[in-house]
C-alpha positions in Angstrom: -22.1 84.7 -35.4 -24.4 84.8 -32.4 -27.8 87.2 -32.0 -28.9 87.8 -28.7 -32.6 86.7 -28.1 -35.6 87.2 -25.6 -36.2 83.3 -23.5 -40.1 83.1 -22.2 -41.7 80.1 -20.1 -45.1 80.0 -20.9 -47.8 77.5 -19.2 -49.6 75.5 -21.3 -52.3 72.5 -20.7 -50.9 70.4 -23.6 -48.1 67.8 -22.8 -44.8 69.3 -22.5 -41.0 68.4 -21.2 -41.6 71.3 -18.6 -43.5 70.5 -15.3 -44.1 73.0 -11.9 -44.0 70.7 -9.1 -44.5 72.3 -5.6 -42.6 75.4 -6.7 -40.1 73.2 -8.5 -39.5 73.2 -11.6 -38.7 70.1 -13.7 -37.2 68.4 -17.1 -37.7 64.8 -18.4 -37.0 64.1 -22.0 -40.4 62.6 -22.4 -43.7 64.6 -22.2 -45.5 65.0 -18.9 -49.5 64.3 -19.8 -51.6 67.1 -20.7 -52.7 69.3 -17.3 -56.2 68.8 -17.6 -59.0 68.0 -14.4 -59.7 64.7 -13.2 -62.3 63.2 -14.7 -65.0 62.7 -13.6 -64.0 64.6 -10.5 -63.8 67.7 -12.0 -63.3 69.5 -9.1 -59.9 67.5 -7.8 -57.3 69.8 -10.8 -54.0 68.6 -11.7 -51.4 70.4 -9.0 -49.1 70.4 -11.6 -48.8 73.1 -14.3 -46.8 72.4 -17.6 -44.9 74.9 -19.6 -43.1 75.5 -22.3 -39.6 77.5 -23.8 -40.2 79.7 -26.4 -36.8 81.9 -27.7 -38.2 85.1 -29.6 -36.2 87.2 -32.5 -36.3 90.6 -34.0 -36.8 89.0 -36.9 -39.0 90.0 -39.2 -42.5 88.0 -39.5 -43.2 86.4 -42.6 -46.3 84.1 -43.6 -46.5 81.1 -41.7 -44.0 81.6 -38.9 -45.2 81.5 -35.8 -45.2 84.6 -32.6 -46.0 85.3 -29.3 -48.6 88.6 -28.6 -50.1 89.1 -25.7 -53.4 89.8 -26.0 -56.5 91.5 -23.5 -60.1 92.0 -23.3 -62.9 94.7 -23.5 -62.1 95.8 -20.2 -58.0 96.2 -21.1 -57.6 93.1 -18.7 -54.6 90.5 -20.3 -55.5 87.4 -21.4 -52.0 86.1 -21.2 -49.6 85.7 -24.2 -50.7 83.7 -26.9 -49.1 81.3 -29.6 -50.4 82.3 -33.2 -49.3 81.9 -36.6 -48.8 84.6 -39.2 -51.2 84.0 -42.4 -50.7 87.6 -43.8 -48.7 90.5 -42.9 -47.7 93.7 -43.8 -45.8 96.6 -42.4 -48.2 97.8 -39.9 -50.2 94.6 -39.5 -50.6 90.6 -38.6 -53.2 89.4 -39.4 -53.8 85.7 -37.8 -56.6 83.8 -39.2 -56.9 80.7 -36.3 -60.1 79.4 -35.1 -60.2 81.0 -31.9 -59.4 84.9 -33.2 -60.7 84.8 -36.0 -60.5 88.0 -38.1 -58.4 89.8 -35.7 -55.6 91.3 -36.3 -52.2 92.5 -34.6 -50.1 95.3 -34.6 -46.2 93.9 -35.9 -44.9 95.5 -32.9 -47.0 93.6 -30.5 -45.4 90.3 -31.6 -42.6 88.4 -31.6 -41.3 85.7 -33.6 -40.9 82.3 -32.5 -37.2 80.7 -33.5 -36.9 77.7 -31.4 -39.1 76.2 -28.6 -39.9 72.8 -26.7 -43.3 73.3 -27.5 -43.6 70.3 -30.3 -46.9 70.8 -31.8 -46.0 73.4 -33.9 -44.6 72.7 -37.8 -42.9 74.2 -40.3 -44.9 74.7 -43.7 -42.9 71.9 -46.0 -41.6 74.8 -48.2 -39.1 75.5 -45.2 -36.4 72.6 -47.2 -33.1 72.6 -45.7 -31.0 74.5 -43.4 -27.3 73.7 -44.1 -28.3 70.4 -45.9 -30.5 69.1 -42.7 -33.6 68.0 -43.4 -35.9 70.3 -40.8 -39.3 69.9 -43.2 -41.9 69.9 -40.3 -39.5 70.4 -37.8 -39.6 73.2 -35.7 -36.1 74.2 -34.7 -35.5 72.6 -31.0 -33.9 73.6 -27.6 -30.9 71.0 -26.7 -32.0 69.1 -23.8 -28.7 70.0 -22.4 -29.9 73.9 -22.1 -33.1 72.9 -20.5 -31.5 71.1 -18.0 -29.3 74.5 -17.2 -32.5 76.7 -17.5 -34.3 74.5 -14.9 -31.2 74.0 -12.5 -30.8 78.1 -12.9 -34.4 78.5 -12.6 -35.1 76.5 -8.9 -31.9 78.7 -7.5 -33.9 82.2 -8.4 -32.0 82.8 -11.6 -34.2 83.2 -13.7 -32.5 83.3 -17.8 -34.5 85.8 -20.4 -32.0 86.0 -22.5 -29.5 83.9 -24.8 -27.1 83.9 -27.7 -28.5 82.2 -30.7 -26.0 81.1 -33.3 -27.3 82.2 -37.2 -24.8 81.8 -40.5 -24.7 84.3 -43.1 -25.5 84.3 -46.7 -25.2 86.6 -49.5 -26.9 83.8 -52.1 -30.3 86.0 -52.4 -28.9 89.6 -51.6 -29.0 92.2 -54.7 -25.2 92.7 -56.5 -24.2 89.5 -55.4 -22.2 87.2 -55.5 -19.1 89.0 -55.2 -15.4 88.1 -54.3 -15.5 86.8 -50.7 -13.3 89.7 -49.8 -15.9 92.1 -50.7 -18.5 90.8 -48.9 -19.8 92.7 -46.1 -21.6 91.8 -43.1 -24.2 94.1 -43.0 -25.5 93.1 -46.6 -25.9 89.4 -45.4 -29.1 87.8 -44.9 -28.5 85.8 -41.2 -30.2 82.6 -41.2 -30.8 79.8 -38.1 -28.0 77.7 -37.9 -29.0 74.3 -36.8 -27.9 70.9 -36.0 -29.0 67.3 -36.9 -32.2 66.5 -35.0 -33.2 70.0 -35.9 -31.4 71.5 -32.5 -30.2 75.3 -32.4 -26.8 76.3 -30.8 -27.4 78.4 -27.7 -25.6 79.7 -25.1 -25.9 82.0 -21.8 -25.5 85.6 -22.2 -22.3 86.8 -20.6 -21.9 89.9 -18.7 -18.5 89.2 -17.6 -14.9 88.4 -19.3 -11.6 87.5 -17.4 -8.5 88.9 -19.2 -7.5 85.9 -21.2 -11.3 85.7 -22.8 -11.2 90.0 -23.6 -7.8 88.8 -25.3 -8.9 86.2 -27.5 -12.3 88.0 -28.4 -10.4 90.5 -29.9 -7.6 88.4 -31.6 -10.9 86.3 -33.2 -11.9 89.7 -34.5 -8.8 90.9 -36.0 -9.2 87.5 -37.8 -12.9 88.2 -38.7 -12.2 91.2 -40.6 -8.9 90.3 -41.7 -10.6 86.8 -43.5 -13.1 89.7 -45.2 -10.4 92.2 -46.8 -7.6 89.0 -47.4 -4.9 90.2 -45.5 -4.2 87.6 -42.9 -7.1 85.1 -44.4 -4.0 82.2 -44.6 -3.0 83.3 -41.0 -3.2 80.9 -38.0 -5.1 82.5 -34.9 -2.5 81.8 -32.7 -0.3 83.7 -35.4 -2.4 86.7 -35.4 -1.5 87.8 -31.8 2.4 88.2 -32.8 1.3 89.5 -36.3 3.1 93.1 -37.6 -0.6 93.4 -39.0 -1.8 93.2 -35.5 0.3 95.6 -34.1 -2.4 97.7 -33.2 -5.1 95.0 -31.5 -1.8 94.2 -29.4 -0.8 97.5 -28.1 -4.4 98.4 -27.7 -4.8 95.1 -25.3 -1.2 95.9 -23.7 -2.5 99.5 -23.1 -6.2 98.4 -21.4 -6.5 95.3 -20.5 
């Protein structure tokens, strides 16, 4: 199943895939170098900025993962939105313990959790293990390369993507009075986890806002098969089967009737 999450493009002085160059905006599968001044001609600054992806969840913050929270000064002036990981939370509070805020803490609903993100210098504590047996330890989960290259094309025509469909799994493995027969497991008691691929990459896609006739058709045809597969009465039933189905009767009227 897909989750719909927030995209941000955040600039950054560290190397990165992402480069503004003239009011273009650029990809290269290697890192452009840090944007730092010229030295010793400190006053000559790189004209190039570097930034980096970040997708953000609703998730709920835990120790060690990482958010975005953008902070501001004495005067109530932003200081721009900041990378931090969590060291201790609660329900009200974040507390991050870094170098550079020291002591300060955050309010949960000021910050948003990091899922996947170009930005390579952050790691996952080694306790993280294995997501669908993939070895991710110290691998932050990753934005295919081909994605980038359709953020950046979409980007330098003025379309500018904030949002995307991120793909999680479900699993009932830790969730109280389970396990149970498959056909009496429900959705909403599932804990959704990250699905990723090898090399650590997450499966993402555009959010759509429009659906041509044939797409309405099968979205609802893949859910009569969703929720059939749950309570076992067309589980052995081929998708192209389900359309035609007596048990369908209803999906098909309701699609001859609207659509």
């Amino acid at each position: 199943m897909y989750k719909k999450c927030k995209l941000v493009m955040i600039p950054t002085e560290k190397a990165s895939i992402l480069q503004m160059t003239a009011g273009e905006l650029k990809s290269h599968s290697k890192l452009f170098p840090p944007n730092v001044p010229n030295i010793p001609y400190e006053r000559f600054i790189n004209p190039n900025k570097n930034y980096h992806l970040y997708i953000l969840s609703d998730d709920k913050i835990k120790e060690d993962d990482y958010y975005l929270v953008e902070l501001f000064n004495i005067k109530g002036e932003s200081t721009g939105i900041h990378v931090e990981q969590c060291k201790s939370i609660n329900d009200i509070w974040v507390n991050n313990q870094g170098d550079y805020y020291k002591d300060t803490t955050r309010h949960i609903d000021n910050c948003k959790k990091i899922i996947a993100t170009t930005d390579s210098s952050l790691e996952l504590e080694p306790y993280q293990g294995h997501y669908e047996g993939i070895d991710c330890t110290n691998y932050f989960p990753s934005i295919p390369q081909q994605f980038i290259d359709k953020y950046v094309s979409e980007y330098n025509k003025g379309n500018k993507i904030e949002e995307v469909m991120v793909e999680y799994y479900p699993t009932w493995v830790d969730v109280p009075g389970y396990p149970k027969p498959f056909k009496e497991a429900k959705l909403e008691d599932a804990i959704l986890t990250l699905k990723l691929n090898p090399g650590n990459y997450i499966n993402i896609k555009p959010v759509k806002d429009s659906w041509t006739r044939d797409e309405v058709k099968q979205l609802l045809i893949d859910c009569c098969s969703e929720v059939s597969s749950i309570d076992g009465t067309l589980k052995e039933k081929n998708l192209a089967e389900l359309y035609t189905s007596s048990s369908c009767n209803s999906y098909r009227t309701w699609i001859e009737q609207n659509l």
